[in-house]
Structure formats: structure tokens, C-alpha cells
DSSP file (Angstrom, degrees, kcal/mol; ACC not computed):
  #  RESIDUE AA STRUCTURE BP1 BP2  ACC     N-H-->O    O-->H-N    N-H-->O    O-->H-N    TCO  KAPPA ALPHA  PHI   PSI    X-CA   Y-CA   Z-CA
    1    1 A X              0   0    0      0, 0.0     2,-0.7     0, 0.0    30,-0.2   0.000 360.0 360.0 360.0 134.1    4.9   -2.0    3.4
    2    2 A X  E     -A   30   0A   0     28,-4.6    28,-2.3     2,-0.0     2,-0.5  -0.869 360.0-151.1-120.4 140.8    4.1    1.3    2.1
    3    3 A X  E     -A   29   0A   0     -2,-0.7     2,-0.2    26,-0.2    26,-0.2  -0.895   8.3-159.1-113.4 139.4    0.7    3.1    2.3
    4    4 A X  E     -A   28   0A   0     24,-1.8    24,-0.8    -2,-0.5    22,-0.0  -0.814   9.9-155.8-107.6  60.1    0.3    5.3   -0.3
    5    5 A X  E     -A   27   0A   0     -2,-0.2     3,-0.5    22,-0.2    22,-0.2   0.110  24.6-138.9 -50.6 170.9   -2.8    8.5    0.5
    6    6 A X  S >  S+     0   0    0     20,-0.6     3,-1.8     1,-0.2    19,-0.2  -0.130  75.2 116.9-117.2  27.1   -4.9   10.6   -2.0
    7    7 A X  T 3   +     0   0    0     16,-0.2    -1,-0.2     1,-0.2    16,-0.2   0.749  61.8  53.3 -81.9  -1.5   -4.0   13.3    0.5
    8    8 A X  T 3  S+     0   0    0     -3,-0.5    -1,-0.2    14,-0.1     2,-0.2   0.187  90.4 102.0-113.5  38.8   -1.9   15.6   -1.8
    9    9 A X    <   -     0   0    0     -3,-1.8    14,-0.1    13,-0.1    13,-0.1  -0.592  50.5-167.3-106.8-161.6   -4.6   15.8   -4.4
   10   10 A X        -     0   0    0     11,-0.3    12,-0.1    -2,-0.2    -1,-0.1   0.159  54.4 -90.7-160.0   7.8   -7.1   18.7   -5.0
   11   11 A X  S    S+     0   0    0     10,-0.7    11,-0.1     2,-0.1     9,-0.1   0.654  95.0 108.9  86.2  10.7   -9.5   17.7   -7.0
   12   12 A X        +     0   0    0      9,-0.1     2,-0.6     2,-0.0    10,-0.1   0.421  63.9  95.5 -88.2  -9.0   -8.0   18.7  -10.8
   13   13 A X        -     0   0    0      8,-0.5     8,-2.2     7,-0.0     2,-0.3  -0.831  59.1-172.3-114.3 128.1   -7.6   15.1  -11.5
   14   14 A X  B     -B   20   0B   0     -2,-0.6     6,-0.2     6,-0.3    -2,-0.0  -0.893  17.1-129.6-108.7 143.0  -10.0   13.7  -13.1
   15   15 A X        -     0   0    0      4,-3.1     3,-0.3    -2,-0.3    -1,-0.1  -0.079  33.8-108.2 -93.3-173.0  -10.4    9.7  -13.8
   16   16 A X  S    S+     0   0    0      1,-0.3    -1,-0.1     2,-0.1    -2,-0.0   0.796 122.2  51.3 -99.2 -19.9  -11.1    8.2  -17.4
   17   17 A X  S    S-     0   0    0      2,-0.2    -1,-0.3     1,-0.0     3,-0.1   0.488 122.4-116.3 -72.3  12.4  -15.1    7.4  -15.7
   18   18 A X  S    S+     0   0    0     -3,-0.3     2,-0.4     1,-0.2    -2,-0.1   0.850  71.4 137.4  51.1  37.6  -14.9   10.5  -14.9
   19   19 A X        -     0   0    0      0, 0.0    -4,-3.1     0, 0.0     2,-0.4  -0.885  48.5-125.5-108.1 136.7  -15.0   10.8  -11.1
   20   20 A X  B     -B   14   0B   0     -2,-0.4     2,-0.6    -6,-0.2    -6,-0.3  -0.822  16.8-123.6 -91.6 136.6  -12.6   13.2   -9.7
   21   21 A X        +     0   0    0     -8,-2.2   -10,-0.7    -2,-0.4    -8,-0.5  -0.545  33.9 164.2 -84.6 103.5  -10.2   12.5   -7.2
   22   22 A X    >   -     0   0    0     -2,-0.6     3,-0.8   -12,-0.1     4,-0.3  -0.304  35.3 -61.5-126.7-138.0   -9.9   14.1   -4.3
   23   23 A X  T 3  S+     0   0    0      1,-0.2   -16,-0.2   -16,-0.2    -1,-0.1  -0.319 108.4   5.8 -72.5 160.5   -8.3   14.0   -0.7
   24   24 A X  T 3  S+     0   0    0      2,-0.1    -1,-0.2     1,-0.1   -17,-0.1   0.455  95.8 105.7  46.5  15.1   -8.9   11.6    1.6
   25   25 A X  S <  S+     0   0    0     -3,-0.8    -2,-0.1   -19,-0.2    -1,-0.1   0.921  78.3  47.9 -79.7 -97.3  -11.0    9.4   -0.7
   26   26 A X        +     0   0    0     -4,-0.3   -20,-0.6   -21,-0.1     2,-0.2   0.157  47.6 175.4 -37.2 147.3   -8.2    6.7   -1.1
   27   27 A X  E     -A    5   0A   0    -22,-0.2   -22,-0.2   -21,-0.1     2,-0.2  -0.556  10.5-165.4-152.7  97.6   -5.6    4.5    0.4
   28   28 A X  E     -A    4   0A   0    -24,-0.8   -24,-1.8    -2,-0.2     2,-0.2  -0.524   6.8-150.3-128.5 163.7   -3.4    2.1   -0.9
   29   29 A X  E     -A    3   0A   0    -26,-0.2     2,-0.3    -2,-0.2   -26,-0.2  -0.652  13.6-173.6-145.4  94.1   -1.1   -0.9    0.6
   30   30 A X  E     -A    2   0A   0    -28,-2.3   -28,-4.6    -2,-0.2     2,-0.6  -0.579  11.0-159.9-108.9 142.6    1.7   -1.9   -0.9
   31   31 A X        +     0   0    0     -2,-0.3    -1,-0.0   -30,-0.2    -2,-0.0  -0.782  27.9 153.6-110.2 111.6    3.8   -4.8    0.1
   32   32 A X        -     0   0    0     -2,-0.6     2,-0.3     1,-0.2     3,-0.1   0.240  38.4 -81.5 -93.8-150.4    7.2   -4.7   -1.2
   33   33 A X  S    S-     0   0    0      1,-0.1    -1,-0.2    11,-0.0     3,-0.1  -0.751  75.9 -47.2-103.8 175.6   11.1   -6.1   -0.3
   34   34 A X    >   -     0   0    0     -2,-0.3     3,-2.2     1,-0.1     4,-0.3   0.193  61.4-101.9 -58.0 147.3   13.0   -4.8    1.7
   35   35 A X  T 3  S-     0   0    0      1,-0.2    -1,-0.1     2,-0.1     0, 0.0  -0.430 105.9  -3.3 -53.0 128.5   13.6   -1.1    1.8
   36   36 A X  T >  S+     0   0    0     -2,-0.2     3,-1.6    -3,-0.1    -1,-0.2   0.492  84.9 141.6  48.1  20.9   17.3   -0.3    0.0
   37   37 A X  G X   +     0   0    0     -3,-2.2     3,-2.3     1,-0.2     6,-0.3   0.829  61.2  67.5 -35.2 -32.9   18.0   -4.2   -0.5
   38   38 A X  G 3  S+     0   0    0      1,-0.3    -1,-0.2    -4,-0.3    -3,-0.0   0.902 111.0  40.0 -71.7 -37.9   19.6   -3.4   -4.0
   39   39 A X  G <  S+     0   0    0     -3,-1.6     2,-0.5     1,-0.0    -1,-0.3   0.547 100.3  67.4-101.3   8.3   22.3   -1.8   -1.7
   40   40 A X    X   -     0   0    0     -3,-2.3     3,-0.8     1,-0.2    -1,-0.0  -0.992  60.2-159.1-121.2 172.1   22.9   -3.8    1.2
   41   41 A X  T 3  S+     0   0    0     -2,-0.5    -1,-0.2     1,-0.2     4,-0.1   0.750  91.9  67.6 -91.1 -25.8   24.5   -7.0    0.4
   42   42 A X  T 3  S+     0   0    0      2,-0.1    -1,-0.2     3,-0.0     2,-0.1   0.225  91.8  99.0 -61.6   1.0   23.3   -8.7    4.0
   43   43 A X  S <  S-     0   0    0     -3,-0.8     2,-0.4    -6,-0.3    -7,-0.0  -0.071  92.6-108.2-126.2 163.7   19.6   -8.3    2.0
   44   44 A X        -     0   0    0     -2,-0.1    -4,-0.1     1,-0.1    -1,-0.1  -0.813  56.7 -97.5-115.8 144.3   18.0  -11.0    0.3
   45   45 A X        -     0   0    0     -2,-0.4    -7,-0.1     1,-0.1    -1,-0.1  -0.376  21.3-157.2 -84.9 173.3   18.5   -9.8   -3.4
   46   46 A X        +     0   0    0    -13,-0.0    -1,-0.1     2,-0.0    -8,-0.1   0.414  55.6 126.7 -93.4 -19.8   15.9   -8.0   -5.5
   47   47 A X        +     0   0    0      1,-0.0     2,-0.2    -9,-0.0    -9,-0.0   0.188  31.0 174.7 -69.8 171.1   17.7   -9.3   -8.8
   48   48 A X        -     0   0    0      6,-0.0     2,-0.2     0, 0.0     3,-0.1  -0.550  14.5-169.9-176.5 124.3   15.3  -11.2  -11.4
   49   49 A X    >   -     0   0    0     -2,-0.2     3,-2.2     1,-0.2     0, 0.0  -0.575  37.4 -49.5-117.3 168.8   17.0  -11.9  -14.2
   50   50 A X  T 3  S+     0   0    0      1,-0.2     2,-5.4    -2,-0.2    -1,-0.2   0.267 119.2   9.0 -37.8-165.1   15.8  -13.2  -17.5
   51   51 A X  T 3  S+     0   0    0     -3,-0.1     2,-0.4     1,-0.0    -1,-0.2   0.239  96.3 115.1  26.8 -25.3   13.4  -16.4  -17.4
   52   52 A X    <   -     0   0    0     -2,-5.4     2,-0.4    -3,-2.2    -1,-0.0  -0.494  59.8-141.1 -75.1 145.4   12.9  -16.4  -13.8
   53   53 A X        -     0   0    0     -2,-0.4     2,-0.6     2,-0.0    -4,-0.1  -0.662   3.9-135.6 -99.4 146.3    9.7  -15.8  -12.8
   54   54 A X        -     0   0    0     -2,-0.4     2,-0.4    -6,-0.1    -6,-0.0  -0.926  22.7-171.7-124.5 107.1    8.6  -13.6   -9.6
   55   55 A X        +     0   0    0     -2,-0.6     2,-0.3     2,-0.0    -2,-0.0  -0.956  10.1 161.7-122.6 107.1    5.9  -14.9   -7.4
   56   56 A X        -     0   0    0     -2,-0.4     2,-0.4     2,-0.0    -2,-0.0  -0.862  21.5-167.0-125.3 165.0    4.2  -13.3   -4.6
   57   57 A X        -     0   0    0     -2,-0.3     2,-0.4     2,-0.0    -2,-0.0  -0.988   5.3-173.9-132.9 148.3    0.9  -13.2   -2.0
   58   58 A X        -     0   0    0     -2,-0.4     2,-0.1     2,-0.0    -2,-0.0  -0.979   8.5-168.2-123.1 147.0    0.2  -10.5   -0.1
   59   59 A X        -     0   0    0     -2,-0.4     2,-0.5     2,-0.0    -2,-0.0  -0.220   5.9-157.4-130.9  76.8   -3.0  -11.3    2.6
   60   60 A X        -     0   0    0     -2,-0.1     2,-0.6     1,-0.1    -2,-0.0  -0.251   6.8-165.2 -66.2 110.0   -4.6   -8.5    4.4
   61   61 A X        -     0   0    0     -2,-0.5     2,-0.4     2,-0.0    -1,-0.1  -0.605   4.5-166.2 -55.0  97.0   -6.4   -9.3    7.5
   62   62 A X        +     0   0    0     -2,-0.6     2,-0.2     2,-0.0    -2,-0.0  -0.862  13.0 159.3-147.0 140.5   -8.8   -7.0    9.2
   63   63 A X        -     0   0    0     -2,-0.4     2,-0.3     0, 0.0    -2,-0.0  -0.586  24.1-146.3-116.7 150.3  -10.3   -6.9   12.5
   64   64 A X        -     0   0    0     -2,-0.2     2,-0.3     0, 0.0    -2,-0.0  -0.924  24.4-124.2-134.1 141.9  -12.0   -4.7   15.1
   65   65 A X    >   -     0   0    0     -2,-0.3     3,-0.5     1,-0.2     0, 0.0  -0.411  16.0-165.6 -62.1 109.3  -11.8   -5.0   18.9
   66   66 A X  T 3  S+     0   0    0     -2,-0.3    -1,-0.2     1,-0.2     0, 0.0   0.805  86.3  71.6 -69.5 -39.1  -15.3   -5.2   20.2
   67   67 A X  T 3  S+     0   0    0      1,-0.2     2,-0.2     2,-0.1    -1,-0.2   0.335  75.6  75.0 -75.9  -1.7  -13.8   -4.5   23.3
   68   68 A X    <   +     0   0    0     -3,-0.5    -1,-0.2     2,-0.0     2,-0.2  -0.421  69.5 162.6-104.6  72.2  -13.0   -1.0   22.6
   69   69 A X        -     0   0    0     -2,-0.2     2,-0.3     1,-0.1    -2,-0.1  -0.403  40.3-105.0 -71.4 135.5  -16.7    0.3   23.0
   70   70 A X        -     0   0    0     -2,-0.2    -1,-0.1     1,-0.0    -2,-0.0  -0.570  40.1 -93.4 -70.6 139.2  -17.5    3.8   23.6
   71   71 A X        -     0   0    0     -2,-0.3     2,-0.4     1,-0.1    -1,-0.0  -0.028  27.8-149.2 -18.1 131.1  -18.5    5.3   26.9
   72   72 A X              0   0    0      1,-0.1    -1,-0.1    -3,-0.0    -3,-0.0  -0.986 360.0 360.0-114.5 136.8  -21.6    5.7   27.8
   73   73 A X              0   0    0     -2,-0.4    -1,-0.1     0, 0.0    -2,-0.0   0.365 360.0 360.0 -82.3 360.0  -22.7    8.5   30.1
């Protein structure tokens, strides 16, 4: 997976609604094959050649631990 941040923008880029984009707004999570498959041959291949069709799901899950409370003094 690769996560992707909006940390190296600066706030020139403007979207086509016209909100501008700046750091630390955004965060994206993208699920891919493996990292350098194309090159190792032990890799499950990457190929997709004409007529085949390419089918994935990706399902993200998220939780938080109740159990991590803050202190109280």
C-alpha cells in the first residue's frame, strides 16, 4: 500500500470548485501489487494483456481502542 499526503503543497493549487489545497488537508490509500514485481520473476506478474480484464477490492477497516483512554489527574 502506498499513502500518498497533501504535505508538499502550499496552497497555489487551486481545485476546479475552487477550494484550494493545502497541507495536511488530505490523505490517500492506495493498494497496489507488489512493489518491483515487473522485475522479479519469483513475483506474481503485473502483465494484462489485451481482453483480459483486471479485477480488484480493496476494504478498509477502521477501529479505535477504547482502551487507550487518556489520564486523568
Amino acid at each position: 500500500m502506498q499513502v500518498y499526503t497533501s504535505n508538499g503543497l502550499n496552497g497555489s493549487v487551486v481545485g476546479s470548485s475552487g477550494a484550494t489545497y493545502r497541507q495536511t488537508e488530505a490523505f490517500t490509500l492506495e493498494t497496489q501489487h507488489f512493489s518491483d514485481s515487473p522485475n522479479k520473476p519469483n513475483f506474481p506478474t503485473t502483465e494484462l494483456k489485451p481482453g483480459q480484464d483486471f479485477h480488484s477490492t480493496t476494504i478498509f477497516r477502521f477501529a479505535s481502542d477504547t482502551s487507550l483512554r487518556p489520564l486523568r489527574r
